[in-house]
N, C-alpha and C positions, 0 to 999 in steps of 0.2 A: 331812380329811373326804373321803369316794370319791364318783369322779367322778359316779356313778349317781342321774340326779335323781328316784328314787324313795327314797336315801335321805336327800337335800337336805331332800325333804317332812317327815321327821321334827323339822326344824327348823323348821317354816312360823312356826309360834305365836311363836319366840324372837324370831325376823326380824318380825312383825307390832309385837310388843310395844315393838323396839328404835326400828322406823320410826316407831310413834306419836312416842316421847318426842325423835326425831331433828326428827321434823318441829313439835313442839312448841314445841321451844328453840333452832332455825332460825328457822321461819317469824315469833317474832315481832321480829327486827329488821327485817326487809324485806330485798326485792332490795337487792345491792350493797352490804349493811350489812356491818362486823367481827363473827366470834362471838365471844362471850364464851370467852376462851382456858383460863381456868381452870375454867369450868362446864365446860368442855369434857373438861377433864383429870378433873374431881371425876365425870364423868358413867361415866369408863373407858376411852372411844372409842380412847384413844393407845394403851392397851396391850391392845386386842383381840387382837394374833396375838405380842404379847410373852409367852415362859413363865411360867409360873406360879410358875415359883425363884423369877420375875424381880418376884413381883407383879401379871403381866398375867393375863391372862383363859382363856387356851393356849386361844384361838378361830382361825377360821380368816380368811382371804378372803374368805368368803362372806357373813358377817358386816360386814367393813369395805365390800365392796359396797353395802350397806344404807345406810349411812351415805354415804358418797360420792352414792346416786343424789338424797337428800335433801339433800346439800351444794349439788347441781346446782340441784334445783327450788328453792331457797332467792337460787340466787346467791348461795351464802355466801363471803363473803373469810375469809382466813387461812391460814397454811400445815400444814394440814392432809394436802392431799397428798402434800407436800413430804416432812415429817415424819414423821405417823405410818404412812402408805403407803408413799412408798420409803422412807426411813429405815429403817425398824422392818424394813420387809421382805428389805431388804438386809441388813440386821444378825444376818437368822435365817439367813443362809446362811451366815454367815461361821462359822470354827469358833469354840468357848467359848474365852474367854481372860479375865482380869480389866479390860482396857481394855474389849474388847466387850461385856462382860456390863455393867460399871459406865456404860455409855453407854445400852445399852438400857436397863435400868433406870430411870436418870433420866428417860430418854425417855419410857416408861411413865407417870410419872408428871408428865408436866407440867413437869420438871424443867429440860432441855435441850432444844434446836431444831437438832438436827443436820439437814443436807438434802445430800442424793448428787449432787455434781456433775455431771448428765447433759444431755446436749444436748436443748431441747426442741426443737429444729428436725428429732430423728429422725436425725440421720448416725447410720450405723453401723449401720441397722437388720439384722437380721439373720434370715436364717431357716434353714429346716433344714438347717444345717451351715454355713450361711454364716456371715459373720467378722461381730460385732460388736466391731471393739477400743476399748479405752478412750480418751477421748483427751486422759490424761496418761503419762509416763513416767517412771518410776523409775532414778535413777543411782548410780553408786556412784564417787566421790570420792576424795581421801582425807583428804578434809576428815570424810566422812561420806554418811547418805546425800541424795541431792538428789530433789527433785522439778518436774519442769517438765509445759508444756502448757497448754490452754486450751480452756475449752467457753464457748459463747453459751446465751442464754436457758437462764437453770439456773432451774428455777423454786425458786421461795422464796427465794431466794440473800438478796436484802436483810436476813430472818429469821434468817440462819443465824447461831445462836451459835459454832457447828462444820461442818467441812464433809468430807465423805465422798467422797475423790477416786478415781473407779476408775483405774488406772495398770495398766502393762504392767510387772514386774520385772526388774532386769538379764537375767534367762533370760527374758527376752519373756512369763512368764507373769503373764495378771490379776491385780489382787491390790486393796487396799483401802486407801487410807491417809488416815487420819483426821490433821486438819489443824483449828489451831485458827483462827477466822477471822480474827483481826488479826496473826497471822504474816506475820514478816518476808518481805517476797518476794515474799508473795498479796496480788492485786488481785482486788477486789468491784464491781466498776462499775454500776448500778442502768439497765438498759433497761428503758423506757416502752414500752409498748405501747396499746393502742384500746382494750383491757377492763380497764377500771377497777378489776377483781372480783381480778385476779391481778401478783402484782408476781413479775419476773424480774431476771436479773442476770448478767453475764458475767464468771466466774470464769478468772484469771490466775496460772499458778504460776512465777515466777522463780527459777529454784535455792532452794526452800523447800526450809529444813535442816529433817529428818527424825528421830525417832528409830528403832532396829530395834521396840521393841513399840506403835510408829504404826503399823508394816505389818502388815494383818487378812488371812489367807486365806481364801478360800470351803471349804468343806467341801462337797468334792465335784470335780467336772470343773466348772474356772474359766473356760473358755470357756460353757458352756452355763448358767452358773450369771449370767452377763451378759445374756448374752439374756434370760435368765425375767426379769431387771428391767427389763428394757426393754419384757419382753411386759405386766407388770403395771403400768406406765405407764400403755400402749396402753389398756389393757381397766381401767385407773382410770379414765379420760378420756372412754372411754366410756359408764360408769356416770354420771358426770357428764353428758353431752351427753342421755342417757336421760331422766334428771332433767328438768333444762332443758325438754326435748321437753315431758315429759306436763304440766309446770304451764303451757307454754304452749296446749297441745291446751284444757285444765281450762279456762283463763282465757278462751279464744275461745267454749268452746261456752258458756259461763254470761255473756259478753256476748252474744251472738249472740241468748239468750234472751229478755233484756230491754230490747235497743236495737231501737227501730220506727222504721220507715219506710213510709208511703204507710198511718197504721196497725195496722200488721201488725207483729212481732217478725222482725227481719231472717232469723233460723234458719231458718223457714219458706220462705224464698226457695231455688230448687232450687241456682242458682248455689252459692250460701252454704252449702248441703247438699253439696253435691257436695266442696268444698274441705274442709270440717270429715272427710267419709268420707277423701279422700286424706291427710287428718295422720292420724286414727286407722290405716289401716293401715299409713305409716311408723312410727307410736311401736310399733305389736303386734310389725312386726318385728322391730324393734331389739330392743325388750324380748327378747326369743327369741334372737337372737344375742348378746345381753351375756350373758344369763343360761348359753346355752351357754359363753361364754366365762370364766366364772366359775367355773364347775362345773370346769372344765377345769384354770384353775388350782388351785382348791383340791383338787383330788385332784391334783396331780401327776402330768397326764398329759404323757408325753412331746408329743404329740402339739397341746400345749396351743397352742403360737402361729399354727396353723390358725384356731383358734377365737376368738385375739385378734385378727389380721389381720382376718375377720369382721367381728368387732364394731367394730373402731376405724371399720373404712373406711364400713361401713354407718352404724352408731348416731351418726357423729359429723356426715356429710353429710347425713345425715336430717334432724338436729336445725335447722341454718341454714334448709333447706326450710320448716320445719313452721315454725320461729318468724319467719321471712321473711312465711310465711300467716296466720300472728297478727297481725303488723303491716299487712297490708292490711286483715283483714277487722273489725280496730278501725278501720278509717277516720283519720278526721283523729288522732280522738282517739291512734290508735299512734302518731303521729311524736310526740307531743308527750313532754318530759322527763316528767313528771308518771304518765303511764302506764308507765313502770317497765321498758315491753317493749325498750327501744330497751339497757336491761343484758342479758339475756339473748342479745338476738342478739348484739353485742361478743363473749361470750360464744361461744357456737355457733360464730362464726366464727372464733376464737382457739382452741376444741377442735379444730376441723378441720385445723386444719397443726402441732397439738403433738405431738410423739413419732409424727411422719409423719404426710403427708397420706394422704388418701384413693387418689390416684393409687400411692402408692407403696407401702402396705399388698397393693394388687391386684397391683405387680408382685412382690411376694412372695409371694403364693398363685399367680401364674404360673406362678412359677420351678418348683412342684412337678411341670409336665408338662413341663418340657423336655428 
């Protein structure tokens, strides 16, 4: 889809229509719930940017954005981003081969729960021309081939039926090597983290024996081709943190309207006005930065991880703000379990250091005037 968000507009109606029925079949388990994995598959969502060979949709990004910012405001669990985001979208760089095509595929359908070994702590981040390398390693034996290395907080990883390890090749170049999860040699280790909503996992590869048509290459320059997954991470995360923001923005101003004091409906109070104005203009931002950041990847602009740096650093520290202000100006009622708020911030604050903090996004948009 080009980047030009006058031709994005042509698609408003498809993006309104997908968002109804996203938020439909979200919104009714509640914050923090499981979704329905299979309604999920029957609905399409996995194989939005899977080919069309493939059975998918041959949609773009701009599309799974839609869906992601609705995962957000839902606080939906499951691995969704795991999956059909980086999965699926790693899988479309890679060239056609029958192992990759046969993986996406299943994946498409609901079939398989592959998820890409990536650090969610952000190492490696990388920006224009800087090094993002993998961090596994490819060796060659002569046993065969081996695979070593280790990433922390891999999100989905507990899910992973498969797992998609990015490695460096004997010739130092990136490469992809699809690894089954209970292979000999890999360890799954399940980290706990404060948000309930997401489960991680610290993936281990001990000389995991290999075979040659395990190893996927990127189609295209394999450096650059690492980055854009790391960018599209970024700028998932912050679709999600968007999310989060506006139902929390929704749910303060529509309490604010009917809880009284001295009286009076508390919204009326200028304090209370004041702070509701300061979340709306964080959520307008964001909204504007994600959405440039969208447009960006889905046209495939070089140019595109400007626009994710942006958005991650912005849309995702906004979001702990703005849903930090929902939990005041609920009063007692926010701290309490029952109000639901106390998920979304976990939440908020668990986007904000995933696939780089905020501080570290900005020192790669630095780096472009040095």
């Amino acid at each position: 889809m080009p980047a030009d968000s006058s031709d994005l507009s042509d698609f408003s109606e498809i993006h309104d229509e997908l968002r109804a029925v996203a938020r439909d079949l979200l919104g009714k388990a509640g914050p923090g719930s499981g979704a329905d994995w299979a309604r999920i598959a029957e609905s399409g969502w996995l194989g939005l940017e899977a080919p069309a060979a493939l059975d998918g949709a041959d949609a773009t990004f701009a599309e799974v954005a839609v869906v992601l910012e609705e995962m957000g405001r839902a606080a939906a669990c499951g691995p969704y981003l795991g999956a059909a985001v980086l999965a699926i979208g790693t899988l479309n760089l890679l060239r056609p081969g029958p192992g990759r095509d046969l993986l996406l595929g299943r994946t498409a359908a609901g079939e398989a729960v592959p998820v890409v070994a990536l650090s969610g702590g952000g190492e490696g981040l990388g920006g224009d021309g800087a090094s993002a390398e993998p961090p596994f390693r490819l060796d060659r034996s002569p046993e065969g081939l081996r695979v070593h290395g280790r990433a922390a907080f891999v999100l989905d990883a507990p899910d992973a039926g498969s797992l998609l390890l990015p490695a460096l090749d004997p010739e130092g170049t990136p490469v992809i090597v699809d690894v089954a999860a209970d292979a000999a040699g890999l360890g799954l280790e399940a980290q706990p983290v404060l948000d309930a909503t997401r489960r991680f996992g610290t993936v281990t590869a001990d000389a995991v024996a290999v075979g040659e048509e395990s190893v996927w290459r990127f189609d295209g320059e394999p450096e650059a081709a690492v980055r854009r997954v790391l960018d599209r991470a970024a700028v998932a995360v912050a679709c999600d943190s968007l999310g989060l923001s506006e139902a929390m923005l929704e749910a303060t101003v529509a309490y604010a309207g009917v809880r009284e004091q001295f009286g009076s409906p508390i919204g009326s109070f200028q304090a209370v006005k004041h702070a509701c104005a300061d979340m709306l203009v964080q959520v307008t931002v964001a909204r504007r930065l994600v959405a440039a950041a969208v447009r960006a990847l889905a046209g495939d602009d070089p140019e595109s991880w400007v626009a994710a740096s942006m958005a991650k650093s912005y849309a995702c520290g906004a979001a702990v703000d703005v849903t930090g202000k929902a939990m005041q100006l609920h009063g007692g009622m926010g701290y309490t379990w029952e109000s639901g708020i106390h998920v979304y911030l976990k939440r908020a604050a668990l986007n904000r250091s995933l696939f780089g903090s905020p501080v570290s996004h900005r020192r790669r948009l630095a780096g472009r005037y040095r």
